[in-house]
N, C-alpha and C positions, 0 to 999 in steps of 0.2 A: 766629341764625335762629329758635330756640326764641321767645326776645324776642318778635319780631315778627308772630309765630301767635300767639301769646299776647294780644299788645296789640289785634292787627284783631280778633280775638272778643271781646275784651274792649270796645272803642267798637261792636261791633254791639248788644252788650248796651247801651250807654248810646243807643246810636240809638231804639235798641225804647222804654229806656223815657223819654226823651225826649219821644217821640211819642204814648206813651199821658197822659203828664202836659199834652202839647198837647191830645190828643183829651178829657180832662178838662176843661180851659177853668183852667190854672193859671196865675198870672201869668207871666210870662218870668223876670220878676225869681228868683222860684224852680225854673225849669226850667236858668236859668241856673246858679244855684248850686250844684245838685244833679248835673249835669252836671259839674262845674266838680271836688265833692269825690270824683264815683264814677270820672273820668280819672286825679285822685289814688291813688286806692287802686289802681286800677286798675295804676299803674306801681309802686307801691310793690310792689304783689304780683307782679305779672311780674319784679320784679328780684330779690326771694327765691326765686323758685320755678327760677330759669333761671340763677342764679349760679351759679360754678363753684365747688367747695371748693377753697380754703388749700392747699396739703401742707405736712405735717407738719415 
């Protein structure tokens, strides 16, 4: 559940700045890619931060 709170704030943050790199006048080509590596990170970091530890 953690996950998933995690991940939708996480794309609202890529929406925002998705939007301002449109409202800049950036190509797509790199609103695309930028978008593309901060959904990356974005699950990378949600799946360290909301994993469960090991037992020992």
């Amino acid at each position: 559940m953690n996950f998933g709170i995690y991940l939708i704030g996480y794309i609202i943050v890529i929406a925002g700045v998705v939007y301002a790199m449109n409202l800049a006048h950036i190509h797509s080509q790199w609103i695309a890619a930028v978008a593309v590596i901060m959904l990356g990170a974005g699950i990378l970091t949600a799946v360290t931060r909301t994993r469960t530890k090991d037992p020992n």
